[in-house]
Every structure is written in C-alpha cells, then in structure tokens.
N, C-alpha and C positions, 0 to 999 in steps of 0.2 A: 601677537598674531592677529588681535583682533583688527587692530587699526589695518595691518597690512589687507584684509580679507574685504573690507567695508570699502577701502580706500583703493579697489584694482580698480583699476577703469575697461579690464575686459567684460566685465558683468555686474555694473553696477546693481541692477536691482535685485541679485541675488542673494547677498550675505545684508544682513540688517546685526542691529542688537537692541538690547531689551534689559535693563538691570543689570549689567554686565553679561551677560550669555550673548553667545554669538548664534545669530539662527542662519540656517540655509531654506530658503523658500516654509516659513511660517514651524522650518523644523530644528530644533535645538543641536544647535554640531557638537557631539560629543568625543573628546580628544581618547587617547587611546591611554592614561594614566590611570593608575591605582584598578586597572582589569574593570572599567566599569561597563568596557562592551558587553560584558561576560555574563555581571550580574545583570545588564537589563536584557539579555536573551533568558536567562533566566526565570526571571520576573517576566515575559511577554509569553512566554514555553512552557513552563514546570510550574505554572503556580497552583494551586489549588483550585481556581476560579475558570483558567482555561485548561485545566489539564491534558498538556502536553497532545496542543492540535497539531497539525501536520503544518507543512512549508509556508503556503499560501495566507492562512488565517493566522498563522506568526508575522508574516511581511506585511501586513495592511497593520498589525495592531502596532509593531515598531515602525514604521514607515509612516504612520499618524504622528508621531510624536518627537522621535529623533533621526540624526542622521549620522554619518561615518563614510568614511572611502570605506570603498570595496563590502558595506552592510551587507548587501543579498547573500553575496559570498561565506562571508563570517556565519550569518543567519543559517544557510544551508548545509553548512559543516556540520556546525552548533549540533542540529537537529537529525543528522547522521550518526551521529558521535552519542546521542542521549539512548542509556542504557534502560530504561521502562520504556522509551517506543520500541527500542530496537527486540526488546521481550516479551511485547504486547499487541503490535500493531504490526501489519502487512504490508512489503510495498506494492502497490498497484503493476498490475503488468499489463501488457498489452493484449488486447482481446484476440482470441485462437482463431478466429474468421469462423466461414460458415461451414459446415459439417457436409464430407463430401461423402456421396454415395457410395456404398459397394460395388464393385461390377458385376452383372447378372452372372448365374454361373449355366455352361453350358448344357452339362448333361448332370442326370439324376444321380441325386449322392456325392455330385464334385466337392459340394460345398457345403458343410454340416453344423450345427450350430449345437452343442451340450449344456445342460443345465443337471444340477439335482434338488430335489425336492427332501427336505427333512425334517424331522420333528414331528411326522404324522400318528396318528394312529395306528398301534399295529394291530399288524392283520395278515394271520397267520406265521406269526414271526419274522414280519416283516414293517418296517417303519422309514425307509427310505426308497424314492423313486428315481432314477436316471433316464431322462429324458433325451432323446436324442432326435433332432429334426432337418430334413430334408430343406433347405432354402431355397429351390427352386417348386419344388410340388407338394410343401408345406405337409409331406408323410411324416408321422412321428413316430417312435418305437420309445414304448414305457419298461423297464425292465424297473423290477423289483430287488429291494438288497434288505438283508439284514439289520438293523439296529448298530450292529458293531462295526460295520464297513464305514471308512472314514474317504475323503475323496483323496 
C-alpha cells in the first residue's frame, strides 16, 4: 500500500514516508487494523489530561498528529457515543433571541399579575401575603393568609 500511495502521480506531494510509516501531509495514515482508530480517540478524548473535551479541541489534537478516511466522522460519533460527556456535560443549543414584550392591556384589571409572599413573620396569625397587581395602573391588593394555607 505504501509504495502504491507515494507512487500515484495524481498527488504527488501528498503521501511521503518516514521509517516505514506512511504520512499524509506531515500526518501519520493510520490503517483501520487491530481497532487502533478507537484507542487513539480514546487517548485524544478520555484521558486524564484532556478530560473528555468536546468535538473541536478533540479534532485539532488528532488532526496534529494522525490521519484516516472519513476521521472527523469517526471522531464525532466517538464523542456522541462517550458515556461521562453524555452524563456530565450539555449540548449547546441555540440562543432563544430576544425577549418580546407583552402587549399593553387595555382596560383596568384585564391583565393581572399574582405573586405570594412567605416565610414572614407572624402577625396576628398570619405569615403569608398574596399579592395581587393591576399591570396597567400598577394598583396592588395585599391580602393576608394564614401560616397553613399552601398555594
């Protein structure tokens, strides 16, 4: 294989060798025998040292050093597929955009807004407050409850 890969004359300066290993542009071809795409995703993914970075900072660290048909690919599975990201880590989603306004409301009381207040002091057997507010005329009504009342 190697002779055939040195010796194409569609890309000569592409495939070189070095001590018997075949490199493709300065990066070591590694054939697909004894699973060793496996362990070097492995080794650039899971190790101790990078502890299992995401897509990008796995591609430049393999893509420095060796190469394969179809790497990015294999690479991207790989790291779909690894059960401590997939337990640990989030995937990025895309940003929600920007936050759209309410629409004004027309008349008094249309449109109301509830809150409760808890954990207060009591006073006069009372330790919770329900709030309740007008979003147009910013009236509010404070009504008082019991301790035991839950929402």
């Amino acid at each position: 294989m190697i002779q055939a890969c040195t010796g194409s004359q569609h890309q000569p300066n592409l495939f070189s060798t070095n001590q018997g290993s075949l490199f493709v542009r300065h990066q070591i071809f590694v054939l697909a025998a004894n699973d060793f795409h496996h362990r070097i995703m492995i080794e650039f993914h899971a190790s101790p040292s990078d502890g299992h970075s995401s897509v990008k900072p796995t591609f430049k660290r393999i893509a420095a050093s060796f190469y394969w048909p179809k790497w990015t690919r294999d690479v991207h599975h790989f790291i779909q597929q690894c059960f401590t990201c997939q337990q640990n880590k989030y995937m990025p989603t895309k940003t929600q955009g920007l936050l759209q306004p309410l629409p004004n409301p027309k008349q008094v009381w249309e449109d109301i807004s509830m809150d409760f207040i808890t954990n207060l002091s009591s006073s006069v057997g009372h330790s919770i407050i329900w709030v309740i507010c007008d979003r147009l005329t910013k009236y509010a009504h404070f009504i008082a409850f019991p301790t035991h009342v839950t929402a």
